[in-house]
Phi, psi and omega in degrees: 000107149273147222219135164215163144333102173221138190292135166276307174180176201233127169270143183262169213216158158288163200257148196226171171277129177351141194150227187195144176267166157234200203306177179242172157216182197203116149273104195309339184274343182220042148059042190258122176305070183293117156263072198298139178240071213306324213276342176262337192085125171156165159230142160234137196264136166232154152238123158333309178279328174302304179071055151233162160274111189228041166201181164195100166305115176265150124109043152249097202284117171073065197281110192232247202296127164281126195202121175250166176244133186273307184287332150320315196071031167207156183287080177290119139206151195282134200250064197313293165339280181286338164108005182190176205257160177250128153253121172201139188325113179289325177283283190263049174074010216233147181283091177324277192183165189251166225196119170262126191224019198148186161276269171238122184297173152178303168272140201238143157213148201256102175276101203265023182265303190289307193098036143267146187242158193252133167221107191289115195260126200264027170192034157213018168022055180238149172287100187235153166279131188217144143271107177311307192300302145338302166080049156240170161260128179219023158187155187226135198193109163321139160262144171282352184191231184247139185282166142245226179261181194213179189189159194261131169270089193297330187299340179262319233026087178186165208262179177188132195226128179281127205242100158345289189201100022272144176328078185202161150249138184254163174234116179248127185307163189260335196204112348305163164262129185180140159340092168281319186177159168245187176227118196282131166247121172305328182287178166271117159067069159325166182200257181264159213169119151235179191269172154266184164310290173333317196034054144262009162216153181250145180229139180233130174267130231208138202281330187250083146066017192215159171233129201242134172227152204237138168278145182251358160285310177250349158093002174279135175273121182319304173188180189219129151263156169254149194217180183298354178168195187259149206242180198254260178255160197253130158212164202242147161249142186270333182287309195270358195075030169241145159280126187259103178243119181277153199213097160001263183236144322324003189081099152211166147252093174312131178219106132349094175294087178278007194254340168266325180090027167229188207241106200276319188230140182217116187256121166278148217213224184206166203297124189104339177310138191200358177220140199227206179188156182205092192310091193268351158298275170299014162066026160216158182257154163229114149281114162278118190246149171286014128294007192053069191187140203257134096350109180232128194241153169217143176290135177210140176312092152301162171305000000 
Protein backbone atom coordinates (compact mmCIF):
# COMPACT_ATOMS: atom_id res chain seq x y z
CA UNK A 1 0.00 0.00 0.00
CA UNK A 2 1.25 3.31 -1.08
CA UNK A 3 0.67 6.71 1.09
CA UNK A 4 0.83 10.31 1.14
CA UNK A 5 0.40 12.97 3.36
CA UNK A 6 -2.73 15.04 2.37
CA UNK A 7 -4.16 18.61 4.23
CA UNK A 8 -7.57 17.84 5.46
CA UNK A 9 -8.28 21.35 6.77
CA UNK A 10 -6.13 24.07 9.46
CA UNK A 11 -8.07 24.62 13.27
CA UNK A 12 -7.31 27.95 14.77
CA UNK A 13 -5.73 27.95 18.31
CA UNK A 14 -6.16 30.93 20.77
CA UNK A 15 -3.81 33.50 19.77
CA UNK A 16 -0.98 33.79 22.22
CA UNK A 17 2.28 35.80 22.96
CA UNK A 18 5.37 35.28 20.33
CA UNK A 19 6.53 32.09 20.87
CA UNK A 20 6.35 28.71 20.59
CA UNK A 21 4.40 25.28 20.85
CA UNK A 22 6.46 21.82 22.18
CA UNK A 23 5.07 18.64 21.97
CA UNK A 24 1.74 16.79 21.35
CA UNK A 25 0.24 13.79 22.15
CA UNK A 26 -2.91 12.40 21.08
CA UNK A 27 -5.65 10.46 23.10
CA UNK A 28 -6.54 8.06 21.07
CA UNK A 29 -10.52 6.48 22.27
CA UNK A 30 -11.48 10.03 21.74
CA UNK A 31 -8.94 11.72 19.11
CA UNK A 32 -8.61 14.83 21.48
CA UNK A 33 -5.48 16.46 20.85
CA UNK A 34 -2.95 17.61 23.82
CA UNK A 35 -0.60 20.37 23.26
CA UNK A 36 2.17 22.65 25.48
CA UNK A 37 1.86 25.94 24.56
CA UNK A 38 5.32 26.97 25.90
CA UNK A 39 4.89 30.72 25.02
CA UNK A 40 1.09 30.91 27.23
CA UNK A 41 1.98 28.50 29.96
CA UNK A 42 -1.11 26.26 28.71
CA UNK A 43 -1.78 23.08 27.45
CA UNK A 44 -4.20 23.11 25.07
CA UNK A 45 -6.81 20.82 23.67
CA UNK A 46 -8.14 20.23 20.56
CA UNK A 47 -11.00 17.30 19.42
CA UNK A 48 -9.85 15.57 16.50
CA UNK A 49 -13.26 14.67 15.42
CA UNK A 50 -15.05 18.14 16.06
CA UNK A 51 -11.87 19.55 14.32
CA UNK A 52 -12.05 22.58 17.20
CA UNK A 53 -10.07 23.89 19.63
CA UNK A 54 -12.39 22.88 22.96
CA UNK A 55 -9.72 23.76 26.38
CA UNK A 56 -7.26 25.49 27.48
CA UNK A 57 -4.96 23.79 30.62
CA UNK A 58 -3.80 26.90 32.65
CA UNK A 59 -0.50 26.89 34.71
CA UNK A 60 2.10 25.25 32.98
CA UNK A 61 4.71 27.62 33.24
CA UNK A 62 7.39 27.08 29.95
CA UNK A 63 4.76 24.09 29.18
CA UNK A 64 7.55 21.63 27.16
CA UNK A 65 7.10 17.58 27.11
CA UNK A 66 3.79 16.39 26.64
CA UNK A 67 2.63 12.56 26.88
CA UNK A 68 -0.57 10.63 27.06
CA UNK A 69 -0.67 7.02 28.79
CA UNK A 70 -3.85 5.75 27.05
CA UNK A 71 -4.96 3.19 29.03
CA UNK A 72 -4.93 5.50 32.07
CA UNK A 73 -6.63 7.72 30.46
CA UNK A 74 -4.44 10.65 31.38
CA UNK A 75 -2.25 13.36 30.26
CA UNK A 76 1.38 14.26 31.61
CA UNK A 77 3.01 17.47 31.06
CA UNK A 78 5.94 19.10 32.16
CA UNK A 79 5.93 22.50 33.32
CA UNK A 80 9.91 23.35 32.70
CA UNK A 81 9.22 26.87 34.59
CA UNK A 82 8.04 25.66 37.63
CA UNK A 83 9.97 22.22 38.46
CA UNK A 84 6.48 19.75 37.70
CA UNK A 85 4.44 17.93 36.28
CA UNK A 86 0.54 18.38 35.46
CA UNK A 87 -1.33 15.12 35.69
CA UNK A 88 -4.71 15.64 33.77
CA UNK A 89 -8.03 13.80 33.18
CA UNK A 90 -7.62 13.03 29.18
CA UNK A 91 -11.77 13.05 29.11
CA UNK A 92 -12.29 15.74 30.76
CA UNK A 93 -9.83 18.04 30.35
CA UNK A 94 -9.41 18.91 33.93
CA UNK A 95 -5.97 19.08 36.21
CA UNK A 96 -5.94 15.62 38.32
CA UNK A 97 -2.94 17.29 40.59
CA UNK A 98 0.76 18.59 40.25
CA UNK A 99 4.22 16.65 40.87
CA UNK A 100 7.29 18.23 42.06
CA UNK A 101 9.80 16.75 39.57
CA UNK A 102 12.79 18.81 39.34
CA UNK A 103 14.28 21.55 38.11
CA UNK A 104 13.04 22.05 34.41
CA UNK A 105 11.30 18.59 33.60
CA UNK A 106 11.13 18.21 29.66
CA UNK A 107 11.34 14.49 27.97
CA UNK A 108 8.79 12.48 29.22
CA UNK A 109 8.28 8.48 28.69
CA UNK A 110 5.51 6.07 29.96
CA UNK A 111 6.21 2.53 31.60
CA UNK A 112 3.10 1.12 30.93
CA UNK A 113 3.95 -2.25 32.74
CA UNK A 114 4.45 -0.25 36.05
CA UNK A 115 2.57 3.19 35.70
CA UNK A 116 5.88 5.05 35.71
CA UNK A 117 6.80 7.93 34.19
CA UNK A 118 10.63 8.79 33.32
CA UNK A 119 10.95 12.51 33.22
CA UNK A 120 14.24 13.82 32.05
CA UNK A 121 15.52 17.13 33.33
CA UNK A 122 17.50 19.75 31.21
CA UNK A 123 19.55 21.35 34.04
CA UNK A 124 20.97 18.91 36.57
CA UNK A 125 20.86 16.14 33.38
CA UNK A 126 19.08 13.71 35.62
CA UNK A 127 16.60 10.90 34.82
CA UNK A 128 14.08 10.99 37.40
CA UNK A 129 11.36 8.40 38.10
CA UNK A 130 7.89 9.33 39.13
CA UNK A 131 4.68 7.66 40.37
CA UNK A 132 1.92 9.81 39.07
CA UNK A 133 -0.46 7.82 41.31
CA UNK A 134 1.95 8.59 44.47
CA UNK A 135 2.60 12.12 43.35
CA UNK A 136 6.19 11.22 44.04
CA UNK A 137 9.86 10.65 42.52
CA UNK A 138 11.04 7.56 43.49
CA UNK A 139 14.33 6.96 41.75
CA UNK A 140 16.95 9.32 40.18
CA UNK A 141 19.62 8.71 37.59
CA UNK A 142 22.57 10.74 36.33
CA UNK A 143 22.88 11.66 32.41
CA UNK A 144 26.10 12.00 30.70
CA UNK A 145 24.66 15.26 29.11
CA UNK A 146 21.90 17.16 28.45
CA UNK A 147 18.65 15.16 27.53
CA UNK A 148 16.30 15.48 24.80
CA UNK A 149 13.28 13.32 24.35
CA UNK A 150 12.89 9.28 25.59
CA UNK A 151 10.48 6.64 25.06
CA UNK A 152 9.52 3.29 26.78
CA UNK A 153 11.04 0.50 24.86
CA UNK A 154 8.64 -2.52 26.05
CA UNK A 155 10.14 -5.08 24.27
CA UNK A 156 13.68 -4.31 26.52
CA UNK A 157 11.62 -2.98 29.02
CA UNK A 158 13.67 -0.13 29.46
CA UNK A 159 13.19 3.61 28.65
CA UNK A 160 15.98 5.56 26.06
CA UNK A 161 17.04 9.01 26.14
CA UNK A 162 18.43 10.88 23.78
CA UNK A 163 21.65 12.70 25.03
CA UNK A 164 22.50 16.21 23.02
CA UNK A 165 26.33 16.12 23.87
CA UNK A 166 28.15 13.49 23.78
CA UNK A 167 25.79 11.93 20.89
CA UNK A 168 24.07 8.87 22.25
CA UNK A 169 20.99 7.25 23.51
CA UNK A 170 21.53 5.78 26.98
CA UNK A 171 19.47 2.86 27.95
CA UNK A 172 18.26 2.59 30.97
CA UNK A 173 16.73 -0.37 32.92
CA UNK A 174 13.16 0.15 34.08
CA UNK A 175 13.22 -1.67 37.30
CA UNK A 176 15.92 -0.70 39.45
CA UNK A 177 16.18 2.38 37.25
CA UNK A 178 19.88 2.60 36.59
CA UNK A 179 22.33 3.18 33.32
CA UNK A 180 22.67 -0.60 31.30
CA UNK A 181 24.75 0.97 28.09
CA UNK A 182 24.35 3.63 25.60
CA UNK A 183 24.73 3.94 21.85
CA UNK A 184 26.95 6.47 20.23
CA UNK A 185 24.97 8.32 17.08
CA UNK A 186 26.82 9.73 14.31
CA UNK A 187 24.70 12.98 13.79
CA UNK A 188 25.23 16.09 16.15
CA UNK A 189 22.79 16.49 18.73
CA UNK A 190 20.08 13.43 18.95
CA UNK A 191 17.03 15.36 19.08
CA UNK A 192 13.80 13.51 18.56
CA UNK A 193 13.12 9.78 18.80
CA UNK A 194 11.14 6.99 18.35
CA UNK A 195 10.96 3.16 18.03
CA UNK A 196 9.54 0.66 15.57
CA UNK A 197 6.68 -1.63 16.14
CA UNK A 198 8.81 -4.12 17.01
CA UNK A 199 11.21 -2.01 19.08
CA UNK A 200 14.30 -3.37 17.71
CA UNK A 201 15.09 -0.19 16.11
CA UNK A 202 15.68 3.56 17.08
CA UNK A 203 15.30 6.16 14.78
CA UNK A 204 17.00 9.35 16.07
CA UNK A 205 16.50 12.61 14.36
CA UNK A 206 19.78 14.30 14.87
CA UNK A 207 20.25 18.36 14.96
CA UNK A 208 22.90 18.29 11.85
CA UNK A 209 20.52 17.33 9.34
CA UNK A 210 20.21 13.61 9.43
CA UNK A 211 18.02 10.46 11.01
CA UNK A 212 20.31 7.75 11.94
CA UNK A 213 18.60 4.64 13.03
CA UNK A 214 19.91 1.86 15.56
CA UNK A 215 19.74 -1.92 16.40
CA UNK A 216 18.74 -1.75 19.89
CA UNK A 217 20.15 -5.39 20.32
CA UNK A 218 23.68 -4.09 19.38
CA UNK A 219 23.75 -0.42 19.13
CA UNK A 220 24.76 -0.59 15.49
CA UNK A 221 23.99 1.83 13.30
CA UNK A 222 21.83 0.52 10.45
CA UNK A 223 21.53 3.43 8.27
CA UNK A 224 21.50 7.21 7.69
CA UNK A 225 19.52 9.82 5.77
CA UNK A 226 19.97 13.28 5.20
CA UNK A 227 16.78 15.33 5.65
CA UNK A 228 16.18 19.11 5.19
CA UNK A 229 17.43 20.81 8.42
CA UNK A 230 17.52 20.35 11.96
CA UNK A 231 14.64 18.76 13.09
CA UNK A 232 12.37 18.32 16.31
CA UNK A 233 9.86 16.22 17.16
CA UNK A 234 9.65 12.69 15.59
CA UNK A 235 6.64 10.16 15.63
CA UNK A 236 7.13 6.38 13.43
CA UNK A 237 3.76 5.17 11.80
CA UNK A 238 3.55 1.63 12.27
CA UNK A 239 0.77 0.60 9.65
CA UNK A 240 3.14 2.38 6.83
CA UNK A 241 6.72 1.85 8.06
CA UNK A 242 7.04 5.97 7.62
CA UNK A 243 8.74 8.45 9.87
CA UNK A 244 7.27 11.62 10.08
CA UNK A 245 9.91 14.18 11.05
CA UNK A 246 9.24 18.21 11.77
CA UNK A 247 11.79 20.69 10.49
CA UNK A 248 12.04 24.16 11.98
CA UNK A 249 13.36 26.04 9.26
CA UNK A 250 11.91 26.04 6.39
CA UNK A 251 9.03 24.41 8.20
CA UNK A 252 8.50 20.86 6.31
CA UNK A 253 7.83 17.67 7.15
CA UNK A 254 10.22 15.05 6.02
CA UNK A 255 8.72 11.73 5.83
CA UNK A 256 10.57 8.86 5.89
CA UNK A 257 10.57 5.87 3.89
CA UNK A 258 12.16 3.20 6.83
CA UNK A 259 12.34 0.48 4.96
CA UNK A 260 14.52 2.37 2.39
CA UNK A 261 15.87 5.23 4.39
CA UNK A 262 14.93 7.55 2.02
CA UNK A 263 12.94 10.52 2.17
CA UNK A 264 9.21 9.74 0.12
CA UNK A 265 7.63 13.06 0.93
CA UNK A 266 8.32 16.72 2.06
CA UNK A 267 5.16 18.68 3.01
CA UNK A 268 5.68 22.41 3.55
CA UNK A 269 4.06 23.55 6.67
CA UNK A 270 5.51 27.22 7.56
CA UNK A 271 8.60 28.57 8.87
CA UNK A 272 9.05 27.72 12.71
CA UNK A 273 6.80 24.93 12.81
CA UNK A 274 8.75 22.02 14.74
CA UNK A 275 6.06 20.34 16.63
CA UNK A 276 3.46 17.96 16.03
CA UNK A 277 1.38 14.96 17.62
CA UNK A 278 -0.05 11.64 15.62
CA UNK A 279 -3.10 10.10 15.83
CA UNK A 280 -2.22 6.41 14.83
CA UNK A 281 -5.87 5.18 15.08
CA UNK A 282 -7.28 7.80 12.73
CA UNK A 283 -3.97 8.17 10.39
CA UNK A 284 -3.22 12.02 10.96
CA UNK A 285 -0.78 13.79 11.80
CA UNK A 286 -0.99 17.69 13.35
CA UNK A 287 1.12 20.46 12.89
CA UNK A 288 1.37 23.31 15.04
CA UNK A 289 2.35 26.42 13.48
CA UNK A 290 3.00 29.98 14.81
CA UNK A 291 0.29 31.28 13.37
CA UNK A 292 -1.45 29.99 16.14
CA UNK A 293 -3.42 27.43 13.91
CA UNK A 294 -3.14 23.20 13.47
CA UNK A 295 -2.24 21.82 10.26
CA UNK A 296 -4.31 18.23 10.23
CA UNK A 297 -2.70 16.22 7.68
CA UNK A 298 -4.13 12.26 6.80
CA UNK A 299 -2.27 9.56 5.32
CA UNK A 300 -4.36 8.37 2.24
CA UNK A 301 -3.80 5.65 -0.58
CA UNK A 302 -2.60 6.41 -3.92
CA UNK A 303 -2.53 4.56 -7.12
Amino acid sequence: MQTQLVLRQYIDLPPHPAGDYDHGDVYLANGHVFVANTAAGTVEVIDGEGFRHVATVPGCAEASGVLCAQDEALIFAAARGAGKLLVIDAVRTSLLREVAVGFRPNGLAWDSRRRHLLVADVQDNQARLVDPAAGQVIATVDLPGRPRWAVYQRSGDAFLVNIREPACVVVLSADPLAKARHFSVSGSGPHGLDIDAEGSRAFVACDGGTVVTLNLSTGQELARVSIAGVPDAIWYNHRTSRLYVAITEPGVIDVVNTHTMTVDEQIPTEVGAHTTAYDATRQRLYVFLPSCRVAVYEEREVA
